[in-house]
DRENTIVO-763969 format. One record per atom (N, C-alpha, C): x, y, z; residue in three letters. Coordinates in pm, whole numbers, plus 50000, padded with zeros to 5 digits. Example, Ala and Ser with C-alpha at 12.3 -4.5 7.8 and 13.67 -1.06 7.14 Angstrom:
2
513194943150780ALA;512304955050780ALA;513204967050780ALA;512854977550708SER;513674989450714SER;512905000350787SER;
***
This chain:
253
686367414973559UNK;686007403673474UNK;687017392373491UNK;686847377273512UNK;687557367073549UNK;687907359373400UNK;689257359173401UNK;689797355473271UNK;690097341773294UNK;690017332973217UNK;690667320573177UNK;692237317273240UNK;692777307773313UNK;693797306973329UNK;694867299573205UNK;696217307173194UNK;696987306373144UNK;697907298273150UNK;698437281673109UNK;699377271873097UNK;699757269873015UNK;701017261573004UNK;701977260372926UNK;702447245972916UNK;703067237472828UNK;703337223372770UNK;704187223472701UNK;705487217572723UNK;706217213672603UNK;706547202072566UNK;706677195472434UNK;707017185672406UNK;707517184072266UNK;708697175072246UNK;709667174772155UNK;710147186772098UNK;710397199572184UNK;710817210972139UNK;709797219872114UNK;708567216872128UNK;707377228672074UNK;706887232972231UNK;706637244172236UNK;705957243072339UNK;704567252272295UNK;703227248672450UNK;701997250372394UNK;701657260772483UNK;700887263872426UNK;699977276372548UNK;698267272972556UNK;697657266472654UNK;696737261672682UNK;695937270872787UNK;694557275772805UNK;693277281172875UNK;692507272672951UNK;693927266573050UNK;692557258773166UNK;692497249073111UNK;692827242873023UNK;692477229772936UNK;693457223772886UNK;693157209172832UNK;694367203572771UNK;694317210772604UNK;693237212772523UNK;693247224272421UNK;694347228872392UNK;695037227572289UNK;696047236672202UNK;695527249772199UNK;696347262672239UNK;695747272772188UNK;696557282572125UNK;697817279272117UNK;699127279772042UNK;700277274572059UNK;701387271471949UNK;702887263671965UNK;703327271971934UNK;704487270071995UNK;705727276271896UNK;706837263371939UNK;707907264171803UNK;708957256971817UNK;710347261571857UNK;710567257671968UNK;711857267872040UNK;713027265271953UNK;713347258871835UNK;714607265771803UNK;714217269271632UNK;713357272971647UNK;712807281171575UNK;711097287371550UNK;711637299571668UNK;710227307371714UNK;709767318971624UNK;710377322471493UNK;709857331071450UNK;708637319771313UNK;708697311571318UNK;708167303171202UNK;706877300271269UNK;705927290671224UNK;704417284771229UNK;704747272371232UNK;703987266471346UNK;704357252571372UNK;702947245571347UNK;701667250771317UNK;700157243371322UNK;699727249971194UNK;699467237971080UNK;699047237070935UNK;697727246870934UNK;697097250271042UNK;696267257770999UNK;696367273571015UNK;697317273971100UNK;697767284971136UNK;698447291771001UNK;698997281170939UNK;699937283470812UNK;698587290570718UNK;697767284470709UNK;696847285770650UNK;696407302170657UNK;695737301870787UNK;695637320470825UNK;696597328970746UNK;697357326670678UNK;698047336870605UNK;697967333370463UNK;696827328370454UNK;696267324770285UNK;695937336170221UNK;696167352770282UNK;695707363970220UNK;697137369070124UNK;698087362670125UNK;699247365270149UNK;699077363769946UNK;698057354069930UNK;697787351169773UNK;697207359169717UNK;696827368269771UNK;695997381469676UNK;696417396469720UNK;697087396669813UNK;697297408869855UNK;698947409769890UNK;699437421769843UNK;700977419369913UNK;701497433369933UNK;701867431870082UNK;702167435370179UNK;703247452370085UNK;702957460770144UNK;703337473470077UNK;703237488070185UNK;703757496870174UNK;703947508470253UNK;702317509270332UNK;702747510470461UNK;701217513570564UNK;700247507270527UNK;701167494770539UNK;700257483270519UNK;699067476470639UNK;698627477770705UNK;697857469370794UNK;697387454470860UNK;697687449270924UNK;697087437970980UNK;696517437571125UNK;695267434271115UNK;695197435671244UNK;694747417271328UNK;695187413271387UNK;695147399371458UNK;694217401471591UNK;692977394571598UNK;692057397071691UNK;691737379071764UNK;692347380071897UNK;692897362971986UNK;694147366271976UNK;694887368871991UNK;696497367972021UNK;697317355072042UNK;696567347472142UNK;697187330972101UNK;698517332772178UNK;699387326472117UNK;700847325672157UNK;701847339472097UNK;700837346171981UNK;700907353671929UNK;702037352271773UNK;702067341071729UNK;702237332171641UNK;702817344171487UNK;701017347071478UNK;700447352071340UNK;701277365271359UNK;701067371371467UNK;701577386571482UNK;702667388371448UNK;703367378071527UNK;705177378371517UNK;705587375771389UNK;704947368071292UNK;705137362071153UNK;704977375271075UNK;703927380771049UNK;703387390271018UNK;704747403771039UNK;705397404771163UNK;706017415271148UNK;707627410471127UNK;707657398771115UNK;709117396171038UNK;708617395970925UNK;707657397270834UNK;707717392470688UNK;708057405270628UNK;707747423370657UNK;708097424870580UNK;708247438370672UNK;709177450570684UNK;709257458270777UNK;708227470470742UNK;707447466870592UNK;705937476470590UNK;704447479270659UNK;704947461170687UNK;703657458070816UNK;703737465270948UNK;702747470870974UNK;702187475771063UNK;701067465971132UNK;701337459371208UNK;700687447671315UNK;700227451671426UNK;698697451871445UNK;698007450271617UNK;697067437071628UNK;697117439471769UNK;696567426271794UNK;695557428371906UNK;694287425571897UNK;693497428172014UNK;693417413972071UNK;693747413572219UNK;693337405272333UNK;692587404072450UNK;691917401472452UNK;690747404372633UNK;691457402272731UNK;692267388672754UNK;692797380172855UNK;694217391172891UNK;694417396272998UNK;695737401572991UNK;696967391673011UNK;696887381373058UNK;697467369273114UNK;698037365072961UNK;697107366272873UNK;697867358272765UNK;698887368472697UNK;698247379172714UNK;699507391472637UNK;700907391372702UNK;700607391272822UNK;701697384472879UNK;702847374472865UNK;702417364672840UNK;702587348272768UNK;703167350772647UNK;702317356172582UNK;702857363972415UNK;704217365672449UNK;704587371972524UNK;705707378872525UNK;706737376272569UNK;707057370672702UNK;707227363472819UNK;708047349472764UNK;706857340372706UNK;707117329272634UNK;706977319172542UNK;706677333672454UNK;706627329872278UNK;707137340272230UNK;707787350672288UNK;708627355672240UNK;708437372772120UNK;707167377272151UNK;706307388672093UNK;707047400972104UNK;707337407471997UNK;708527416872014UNK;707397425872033UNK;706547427272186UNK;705937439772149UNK;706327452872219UNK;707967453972201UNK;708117470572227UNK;708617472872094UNK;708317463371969UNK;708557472571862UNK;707707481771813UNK;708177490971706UNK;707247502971694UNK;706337495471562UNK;706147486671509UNK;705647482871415UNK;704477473271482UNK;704627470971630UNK;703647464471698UNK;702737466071791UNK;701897471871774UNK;700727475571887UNK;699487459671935UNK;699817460572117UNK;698737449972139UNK;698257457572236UNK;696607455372223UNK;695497463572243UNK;694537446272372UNK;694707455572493UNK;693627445772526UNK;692137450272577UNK;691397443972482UNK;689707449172436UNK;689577434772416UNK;688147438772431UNK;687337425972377UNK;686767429172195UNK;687087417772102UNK;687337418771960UNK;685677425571891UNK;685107422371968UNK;683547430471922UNK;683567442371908UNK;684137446872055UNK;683807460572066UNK;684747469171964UNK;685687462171925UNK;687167469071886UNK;686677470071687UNK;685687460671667UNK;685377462371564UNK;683937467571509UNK;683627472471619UNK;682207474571641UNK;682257493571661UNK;683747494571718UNK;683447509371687UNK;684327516771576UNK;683627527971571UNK;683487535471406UNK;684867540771408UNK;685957540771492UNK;687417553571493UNK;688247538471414UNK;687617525771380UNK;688567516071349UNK;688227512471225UNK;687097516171172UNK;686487513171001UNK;687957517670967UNK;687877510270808UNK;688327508070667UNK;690017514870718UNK;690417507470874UNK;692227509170866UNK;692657497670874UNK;692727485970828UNK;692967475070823UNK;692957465670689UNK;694427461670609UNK;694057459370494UNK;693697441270516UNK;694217438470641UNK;693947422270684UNK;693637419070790UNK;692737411270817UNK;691997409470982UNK;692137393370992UNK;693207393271096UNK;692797371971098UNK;692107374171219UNK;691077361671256UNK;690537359371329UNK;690517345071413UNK;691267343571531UNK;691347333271606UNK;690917333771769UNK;689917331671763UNK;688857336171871UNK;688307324271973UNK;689597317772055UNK;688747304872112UNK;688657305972249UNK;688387300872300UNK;688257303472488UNK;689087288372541UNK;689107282272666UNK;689597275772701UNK;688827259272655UNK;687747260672640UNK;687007247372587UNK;687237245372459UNK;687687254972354UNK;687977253272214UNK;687077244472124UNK;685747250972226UNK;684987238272091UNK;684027247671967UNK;684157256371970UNK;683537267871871UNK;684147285471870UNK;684117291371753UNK;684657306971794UNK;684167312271913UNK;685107320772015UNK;683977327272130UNK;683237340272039UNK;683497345271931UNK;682517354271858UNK;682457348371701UNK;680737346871666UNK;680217345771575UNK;679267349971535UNK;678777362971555UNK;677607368171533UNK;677777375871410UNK;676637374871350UNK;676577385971163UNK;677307400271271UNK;676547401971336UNK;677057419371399UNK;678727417271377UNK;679687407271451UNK;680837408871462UNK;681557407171338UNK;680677401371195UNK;681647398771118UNK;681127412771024UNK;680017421071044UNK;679787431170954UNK;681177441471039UNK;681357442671145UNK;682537448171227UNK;683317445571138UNK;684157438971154UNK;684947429171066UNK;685347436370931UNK;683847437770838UNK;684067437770735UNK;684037451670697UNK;683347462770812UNK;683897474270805UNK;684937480370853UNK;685887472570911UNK;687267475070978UNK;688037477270864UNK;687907467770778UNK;688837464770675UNK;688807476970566UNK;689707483270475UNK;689947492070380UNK;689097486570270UNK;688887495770144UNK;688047489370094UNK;688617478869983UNK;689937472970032UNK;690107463069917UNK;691367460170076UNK;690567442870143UNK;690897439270179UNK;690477423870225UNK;690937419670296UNK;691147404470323UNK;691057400570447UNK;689817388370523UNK;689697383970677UNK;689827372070640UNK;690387363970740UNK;691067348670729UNK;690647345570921UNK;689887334970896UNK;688577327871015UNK;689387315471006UNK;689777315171137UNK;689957296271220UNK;688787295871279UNK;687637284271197UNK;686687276171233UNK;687097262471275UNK;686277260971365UNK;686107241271367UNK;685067239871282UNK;685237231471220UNK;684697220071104UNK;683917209771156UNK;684027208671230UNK;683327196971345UNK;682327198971478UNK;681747215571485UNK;681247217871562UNK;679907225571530UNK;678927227071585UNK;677527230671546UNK;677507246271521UNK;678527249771551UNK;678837264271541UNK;679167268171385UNK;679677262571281UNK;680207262671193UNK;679567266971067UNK;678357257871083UNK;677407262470956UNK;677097283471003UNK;676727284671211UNK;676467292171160UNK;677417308571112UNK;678847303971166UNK;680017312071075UNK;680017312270984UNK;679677301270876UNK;679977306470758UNK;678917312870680UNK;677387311770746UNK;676557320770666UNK;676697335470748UNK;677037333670869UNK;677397349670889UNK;678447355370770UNK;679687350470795UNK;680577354870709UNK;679917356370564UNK;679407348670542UNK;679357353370347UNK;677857365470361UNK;676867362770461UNK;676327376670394UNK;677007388470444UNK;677757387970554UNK;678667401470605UNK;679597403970474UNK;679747394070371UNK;681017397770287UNK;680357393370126UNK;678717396370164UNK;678287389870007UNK;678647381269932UNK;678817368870013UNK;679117360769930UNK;680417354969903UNK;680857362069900UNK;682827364169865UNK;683767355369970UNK;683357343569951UNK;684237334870088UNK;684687321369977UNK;686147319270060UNK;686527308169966UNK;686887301270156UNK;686697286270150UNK;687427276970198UNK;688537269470169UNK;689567269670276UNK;690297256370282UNK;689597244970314UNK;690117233370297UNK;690237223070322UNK;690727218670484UNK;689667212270538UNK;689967210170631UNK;691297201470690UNK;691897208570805UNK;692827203670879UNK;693197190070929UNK;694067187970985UNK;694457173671057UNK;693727174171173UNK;693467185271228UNK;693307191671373UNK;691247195871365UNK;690717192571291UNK;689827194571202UNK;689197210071199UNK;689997218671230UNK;690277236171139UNK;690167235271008UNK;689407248171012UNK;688917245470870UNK;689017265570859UNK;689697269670763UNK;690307286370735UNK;689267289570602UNK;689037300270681UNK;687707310270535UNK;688307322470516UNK;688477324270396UNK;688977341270347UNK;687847341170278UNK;687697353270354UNK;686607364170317UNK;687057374570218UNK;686187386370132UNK;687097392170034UNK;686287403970051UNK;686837416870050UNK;686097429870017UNK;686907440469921UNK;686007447069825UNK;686607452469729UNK;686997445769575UNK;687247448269507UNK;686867443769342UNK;687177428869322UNK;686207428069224UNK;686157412469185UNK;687087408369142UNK;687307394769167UNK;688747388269170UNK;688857377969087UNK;689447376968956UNK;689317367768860UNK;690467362168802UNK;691257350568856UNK;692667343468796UNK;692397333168781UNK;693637325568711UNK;693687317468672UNK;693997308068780UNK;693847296068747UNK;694227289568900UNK;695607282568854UNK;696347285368752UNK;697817279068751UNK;698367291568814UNK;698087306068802UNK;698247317168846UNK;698377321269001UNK;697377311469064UNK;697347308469200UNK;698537301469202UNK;698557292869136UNK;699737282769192UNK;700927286069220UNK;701667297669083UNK;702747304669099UNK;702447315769208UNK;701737316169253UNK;701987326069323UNK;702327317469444UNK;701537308169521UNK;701567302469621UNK;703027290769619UNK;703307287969483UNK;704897288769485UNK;705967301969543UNK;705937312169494UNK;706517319969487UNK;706447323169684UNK;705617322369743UNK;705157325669865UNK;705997312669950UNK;705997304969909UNK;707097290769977UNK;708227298569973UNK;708657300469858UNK;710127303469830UNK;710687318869866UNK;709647323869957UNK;710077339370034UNK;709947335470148UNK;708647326670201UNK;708867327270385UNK;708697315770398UNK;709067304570307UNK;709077289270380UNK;707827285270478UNK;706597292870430UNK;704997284370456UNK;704797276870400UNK;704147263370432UNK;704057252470319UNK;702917252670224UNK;702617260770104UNK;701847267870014UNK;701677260069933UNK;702487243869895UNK;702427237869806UNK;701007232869748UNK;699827231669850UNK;698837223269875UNK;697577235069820UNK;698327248269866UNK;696767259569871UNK;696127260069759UNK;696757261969664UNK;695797263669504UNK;695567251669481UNK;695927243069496UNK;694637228769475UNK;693677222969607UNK;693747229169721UNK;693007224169806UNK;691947236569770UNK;692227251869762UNK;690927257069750UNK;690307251969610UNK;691087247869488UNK;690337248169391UNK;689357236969377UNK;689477225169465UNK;689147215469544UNK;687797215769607UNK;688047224469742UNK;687157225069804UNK;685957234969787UNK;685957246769677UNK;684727254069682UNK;683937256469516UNK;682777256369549UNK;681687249169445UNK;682227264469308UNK;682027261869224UNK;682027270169072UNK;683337278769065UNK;684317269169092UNK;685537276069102UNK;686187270868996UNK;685717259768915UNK;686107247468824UNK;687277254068732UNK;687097262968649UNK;687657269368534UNK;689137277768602UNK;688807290268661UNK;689447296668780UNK;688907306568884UNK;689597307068950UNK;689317315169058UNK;688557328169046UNK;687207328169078UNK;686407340769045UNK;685967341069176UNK;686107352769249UNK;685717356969410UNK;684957371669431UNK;
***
């Protein structure tokens, strides 16, 4: 199978990892590579507000990218248990090479499969308490998987009280039909961000008991989440309370 070629860009200290294209398809900032350098990327860890991270804990990262999320993910807390499925071997590579992917730690497994199949078969149901999903190819103009099949995968990967976080474009014909996959794969249960600078637009999906706070409640929390890993959280509880319809009072998911 012929993979996408793998390049690289730096400028003012960030450097990029690009598929054949001028396309962003991850940064990192070289003098400081364990952090998130793309607001939406920051975003992908919007699960971080309802769920927290605890003994055999799970995440699983499906696109690998620069491998950004993974690496974040396993400095935040030494309970995480992080894999990452990738197709491209070239980029796992890259991950590692030059963005810096600690993957001979034991807390890090990268798996290269294609993300369908990996969620599509039954030995991977309900071990995963978080699934981000960043799925682009070298044209970056829509997910390379959006089918109901891949997000019911998805939503049986996950434990039964867990959390998937989707980098969509907002701007592409593909979009409407992600997000009605996603909400009947997850009944409904999808909150949006607010779209990006970059025009990304992040959906958490929700499985397992109904979810009912306050939204000043959100706020401290998404305070409290600044002031442990320095993500910029300031914006999240008023951009979702913002952007999604009968949320007015508080947060019911």
């Amino acid at each position: 199978m012929a993979h996408e070629p793998v390049n690289f860009s730096e400028l003012r200290g960030v450097r990029y990892l690009h598929l054949g294209s001028e396309w962003i398809q991850g940064a990192m900032r070289l003098n400081s590579p364990n952090s998130i350098e793309l607001e939406y990327a920051e975003q992908m860890m919007g699960w971080l507000l309802f769920l927290e991270p605890s003994i055999n804990f799970e995440v699983l990262q499906l696109g690998l990218g620069t491998g950004t999320l993974s690496k974040f993910c396993h400095h935040l807390n030494n309970d995480i248990q992080v894999s990452a499925v990738e197709i491209n071997p070239a980029v796992i590579v890259a991950s590692k090479v030059m963005f810096d992917l600690p993957i001979e730690s034991d807390r890090m497994t990268v798996i290269q499969d294609d993300a369908l199949a990996y969620v599509k078969n039954s030995k991977n149901y309900k071990t995963k308490d978080v699934i981000q999903v960043d799925l682009y190819d070298g044209s970056a103009s829509g997910p390379a998987l959006s089918s109901l099949d891949f997000y019911k995968g998805c939503a049986n990967t996950l434990k039964d009280t867990g959390v998937l976080t989707v980098n969509l474009f907002g701007r592409h014909s593909s979009f409407k039909e992600n997000i009605n996959n996603i909400c009947e794969a997850f009944d409904n249960r999808v909150l949006l961000f607010p779209e990006s600078h970059d025009c990304n637009v992040v959906a958490i999906a929700f499985k397992g008991p109904l979810l009912e706070v306050e939204w000043k409640e959100v706020s401290k929390r998404a305070k409290l989440i600044m002031e442990k890993t320095g993500l910029a959280t300031n914006t999240w509880a008023s951009g979702l309370h913002r952007e999604n319809a009968h949320q007015e009072n508080k947060l019911s998911i």
